[in-house]
C-alpha positions in Angstrom: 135.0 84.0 118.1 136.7 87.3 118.6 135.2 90.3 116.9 138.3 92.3 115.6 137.9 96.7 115.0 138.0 95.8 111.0 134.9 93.5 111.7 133.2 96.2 112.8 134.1 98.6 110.7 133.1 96.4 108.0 129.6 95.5 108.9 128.8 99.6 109.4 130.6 100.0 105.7 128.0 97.1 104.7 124.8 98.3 105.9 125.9 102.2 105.1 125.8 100.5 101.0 122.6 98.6 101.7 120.3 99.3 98.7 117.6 101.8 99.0 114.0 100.8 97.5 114.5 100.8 93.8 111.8 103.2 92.3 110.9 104.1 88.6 113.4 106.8 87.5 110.9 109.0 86.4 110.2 111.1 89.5 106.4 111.1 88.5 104.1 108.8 90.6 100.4 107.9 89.9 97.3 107.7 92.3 95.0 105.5 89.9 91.3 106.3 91.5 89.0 103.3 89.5 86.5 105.6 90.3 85.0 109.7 89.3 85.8 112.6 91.6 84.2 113.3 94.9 83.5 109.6 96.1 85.5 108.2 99.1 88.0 106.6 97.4 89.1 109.9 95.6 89.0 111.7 98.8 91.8 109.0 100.2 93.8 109.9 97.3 93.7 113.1 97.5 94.3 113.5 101.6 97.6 111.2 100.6 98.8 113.6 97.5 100.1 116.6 99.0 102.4 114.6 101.9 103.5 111.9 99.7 105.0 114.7 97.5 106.9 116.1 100.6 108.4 112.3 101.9 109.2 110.8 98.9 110.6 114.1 96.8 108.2 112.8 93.6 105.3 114.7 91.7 102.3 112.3 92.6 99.3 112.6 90.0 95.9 111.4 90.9 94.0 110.1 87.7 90.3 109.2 87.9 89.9 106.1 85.6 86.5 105.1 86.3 84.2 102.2 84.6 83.8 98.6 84.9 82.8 98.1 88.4 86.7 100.0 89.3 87.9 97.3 86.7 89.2 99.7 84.0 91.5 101.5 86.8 92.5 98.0 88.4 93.5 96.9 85.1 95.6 100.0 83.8 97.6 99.9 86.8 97.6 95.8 86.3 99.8 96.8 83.1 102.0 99.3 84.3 105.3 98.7 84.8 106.0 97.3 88.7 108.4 99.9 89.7 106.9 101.9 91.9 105.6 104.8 89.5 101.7 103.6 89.3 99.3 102.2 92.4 95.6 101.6 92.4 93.5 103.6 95.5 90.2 101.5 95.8 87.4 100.4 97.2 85.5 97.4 98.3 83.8 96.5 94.8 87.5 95.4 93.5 86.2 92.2 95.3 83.8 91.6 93.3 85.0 92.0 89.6 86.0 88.4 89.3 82.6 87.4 89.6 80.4 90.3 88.7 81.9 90.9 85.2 81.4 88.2 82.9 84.8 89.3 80.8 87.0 91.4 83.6 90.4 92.6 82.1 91.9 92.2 84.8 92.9 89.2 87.2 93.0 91.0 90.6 94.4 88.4 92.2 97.0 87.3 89.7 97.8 91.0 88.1 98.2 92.9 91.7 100.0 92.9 94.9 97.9 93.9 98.0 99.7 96.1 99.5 98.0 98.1 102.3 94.2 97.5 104.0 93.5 101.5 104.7 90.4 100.9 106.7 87.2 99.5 107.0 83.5 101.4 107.4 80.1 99.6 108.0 77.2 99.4 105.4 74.0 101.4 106.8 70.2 100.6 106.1 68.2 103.5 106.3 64.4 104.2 104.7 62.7 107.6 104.0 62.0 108.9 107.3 57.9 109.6 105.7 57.6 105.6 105.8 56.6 103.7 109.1 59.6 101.5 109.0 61.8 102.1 112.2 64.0 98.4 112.3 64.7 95.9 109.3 61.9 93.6 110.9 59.0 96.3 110.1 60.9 96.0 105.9 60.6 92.4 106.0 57.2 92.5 107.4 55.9 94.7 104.8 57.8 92.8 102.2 55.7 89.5 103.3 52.4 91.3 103.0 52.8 92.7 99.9 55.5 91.0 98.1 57.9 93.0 95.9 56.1 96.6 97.2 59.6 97.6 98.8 62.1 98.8 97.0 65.5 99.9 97.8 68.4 102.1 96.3 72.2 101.4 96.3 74.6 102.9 94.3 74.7 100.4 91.6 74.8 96.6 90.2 77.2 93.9 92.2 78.1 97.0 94.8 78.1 95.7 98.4 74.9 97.4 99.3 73.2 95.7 96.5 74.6 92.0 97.8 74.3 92.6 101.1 70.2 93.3 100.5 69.9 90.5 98.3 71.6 88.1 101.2 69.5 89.3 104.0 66.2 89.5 101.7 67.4 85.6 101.1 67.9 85.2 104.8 64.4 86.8 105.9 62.4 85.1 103.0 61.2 88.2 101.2 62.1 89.5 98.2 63.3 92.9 97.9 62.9 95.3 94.7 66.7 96.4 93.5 66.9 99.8 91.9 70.7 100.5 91.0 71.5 104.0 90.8 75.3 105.3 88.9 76.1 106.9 92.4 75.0 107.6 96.0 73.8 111.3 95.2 70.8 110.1 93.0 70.6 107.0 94.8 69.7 109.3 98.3 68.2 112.1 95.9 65.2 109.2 95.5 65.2 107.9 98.7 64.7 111.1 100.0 62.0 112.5 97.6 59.8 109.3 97.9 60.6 107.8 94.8 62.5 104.5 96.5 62.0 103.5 100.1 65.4 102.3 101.3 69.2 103.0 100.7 72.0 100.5 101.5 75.3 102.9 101.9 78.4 102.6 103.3 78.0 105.0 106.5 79.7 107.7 105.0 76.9 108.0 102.0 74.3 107.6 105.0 75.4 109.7 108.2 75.3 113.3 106.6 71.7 112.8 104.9 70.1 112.1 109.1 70.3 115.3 110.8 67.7 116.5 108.1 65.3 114.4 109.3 64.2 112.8 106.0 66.2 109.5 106.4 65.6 107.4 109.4 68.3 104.6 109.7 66.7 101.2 110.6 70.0 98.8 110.7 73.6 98.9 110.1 76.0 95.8 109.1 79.2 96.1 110.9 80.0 93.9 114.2 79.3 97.0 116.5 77.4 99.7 117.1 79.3 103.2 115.3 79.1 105.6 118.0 77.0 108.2 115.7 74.7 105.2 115.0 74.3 104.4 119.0 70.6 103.7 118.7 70.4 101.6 115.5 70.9 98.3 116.0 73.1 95.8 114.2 72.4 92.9 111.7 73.4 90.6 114.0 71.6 92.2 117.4 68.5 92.0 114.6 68.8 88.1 114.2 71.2 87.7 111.6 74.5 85.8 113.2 77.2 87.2 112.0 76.2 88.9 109.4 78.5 91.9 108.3 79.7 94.0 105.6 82.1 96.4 105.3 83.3 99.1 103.3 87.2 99.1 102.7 89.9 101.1 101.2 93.0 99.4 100.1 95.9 100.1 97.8 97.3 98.0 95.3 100.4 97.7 92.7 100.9 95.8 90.0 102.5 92.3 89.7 106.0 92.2 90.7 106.6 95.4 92.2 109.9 94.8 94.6 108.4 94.0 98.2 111.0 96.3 99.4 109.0 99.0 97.1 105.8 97.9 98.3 107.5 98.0 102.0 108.2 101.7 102.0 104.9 102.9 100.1 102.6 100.8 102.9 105.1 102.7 105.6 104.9 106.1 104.2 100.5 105.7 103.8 100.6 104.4 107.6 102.4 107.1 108.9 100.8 109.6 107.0 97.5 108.1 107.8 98.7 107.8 111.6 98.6 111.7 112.2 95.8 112.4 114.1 94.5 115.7 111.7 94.1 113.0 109.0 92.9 109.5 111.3 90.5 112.4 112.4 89.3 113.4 109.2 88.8 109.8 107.6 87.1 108.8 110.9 84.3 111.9 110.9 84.1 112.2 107.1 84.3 108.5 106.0 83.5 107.3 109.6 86.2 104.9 108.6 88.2 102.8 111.3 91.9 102.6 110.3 93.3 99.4 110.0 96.5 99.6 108.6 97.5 96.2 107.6 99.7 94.9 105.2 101.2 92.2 103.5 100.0 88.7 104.8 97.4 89.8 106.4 95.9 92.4 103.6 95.9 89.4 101.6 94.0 87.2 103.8 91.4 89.7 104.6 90.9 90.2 100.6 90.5 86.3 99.6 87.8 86.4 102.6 86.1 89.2 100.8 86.9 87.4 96.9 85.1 84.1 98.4 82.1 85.5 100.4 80.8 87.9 98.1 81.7 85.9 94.7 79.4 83.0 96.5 76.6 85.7 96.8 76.6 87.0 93.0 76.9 83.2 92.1 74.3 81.9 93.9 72.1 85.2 92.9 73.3 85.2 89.2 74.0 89.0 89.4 75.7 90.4 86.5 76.4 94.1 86.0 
């Protein structure tokens, strides 16, 4: 087939008219954080403000909309309109609000479109560093001497420290006192003064409190060893195959938002995110890994997290 000039000419005219995203015509775009000021999620948000501003010429509000478990900011940007003007920054709890709340207003898996896996961090045990435990097996033994004596903090009700205790307390044959705190600053405010004896954190809440020396950290849950955590041994080095829980950080929009709108917002956050001032920054202040995944294989990584966790507050009847 012979390719004449006004062929050419033609295809360039074509894909010079190709359609752009189509955002909301208000230039106004919303950061909903399901969750107060000063927590890792917020921090995200905030760190993407200032350079989402400058690529995509909008004003970009951040609005803290916490309660629920993160369901209240899940479901207000569930009902905004899918255009591009309103995306949910959260955290690894949005997993569990299916299960956890026994009326969620929202549907996260029917009312929002994944639409990019930030990164992932590994939950940290760590005790009072005025207690003799040094690994989990010196917990469980205590816990099997004197049944319900230990007691542990996390930073409330159906959060992933709280299932991940109650699945390895399951798994060890001891049972394990819960006390849910509404944060990590009183949950390690306890810890630290004596008043509880353990902490499950993500390893952001955890790393900054060791160099005091009044938390000792006896076990972390991810796959491998955190370089800052060298010396602490994992779940699954402590007998626990394949045992792990992570932190993540995703972003969401609502239903039907055009995948070409999605497209571009997962770009911009990945390259933005891809500077090495800010990779830097989320790895020493979150000690976060950056995954950067969107699309098919956000979604697969969030039904893994909907199934195994739901299973745990079924099996455990948690409610918060």
């Amino acid at each position: 087939m012979k390719v004449t000039r006004r062929d050419v000419l033609a295809g360039a005219a074509a894909m010079a008219v190709a359609p752009a995203p189509v955002w909301a015509q208000s230039n106004t775009m919303t950061l909903v954080v399901p969750f107060p000021p000063g927590g890792s999620t917020d921090a995200l948000a905030r760190l993407l403000q200032a350079p989402l501003q400058t690529r995509l010429n909008r004003v970009v509000i951040i609005e803290n909309k916490s309660g629920a478990a993160g369901s209240l900011g899940a479901a207000q940007v569930a009902k905004a309109a899918p255009d591009g003007s309103s995306w949910l920054v959260t955290f690894d709890s949005h997993a569990v609000i299916p299960t956890i709340l026994e009326k969620p207003p929202v549907d996260v898996e029917k009312d929002l479109v994944p639409v990019l896996l930030v990164g992932t961090a590994p939950y940290v045990i760590a005790a009072n560093a005025d207690l003799p435990y040094k690994t989990f097996a010196d917990v469980v033994a205590a816990a099997k001497a004197k049944p319900g004596s230990v007691k542990y903090a996390s930073v409330g009700i159906g959060t992933l420290g709280h299932l991940a205790m109650t699945l390895l307390g399951s798994k060890a044959g001891v049972d394990l006192q819960h006390v849910p705190y509404r944060g990590g600053g009183p949950a390690m405010n306890d810890v630290i003064g004596g008043h509880v004896d353990l902490i499950a954190g993500s390893a952001a809440l955890i790393t900054p409190q060791l160099e005091g020396g009044k938390l000792r950290p006896i076990m972390q849950l991810g796959r491998e060893r955190l370089p800052a955590l060298k010396d602490v041994q994992t779940a699954i080095e402590a007998g626990f195959p394949d045992f792990e829980t992570l932190a993540w950080w995703g972003v969401f929009a609502p239903k039907g938002t055009p995948a070409d709108v999605t497209g571009k917002m997962a770009k911009e956050i990945r390259e933005i995110l891809s500077e090495p001032a800010a990779s830097t920054k989320l790895r020493e202040t979150q000690m976060m890994t950056l995954i950067l995944a969107e699309g098919a294989e956000f979604n697969a990584f969030f039904t893994k997290q909907l199934n195994f966790w739901g299973k745990v507050v079924r099996d455990n009847n948690i409610r918060a």
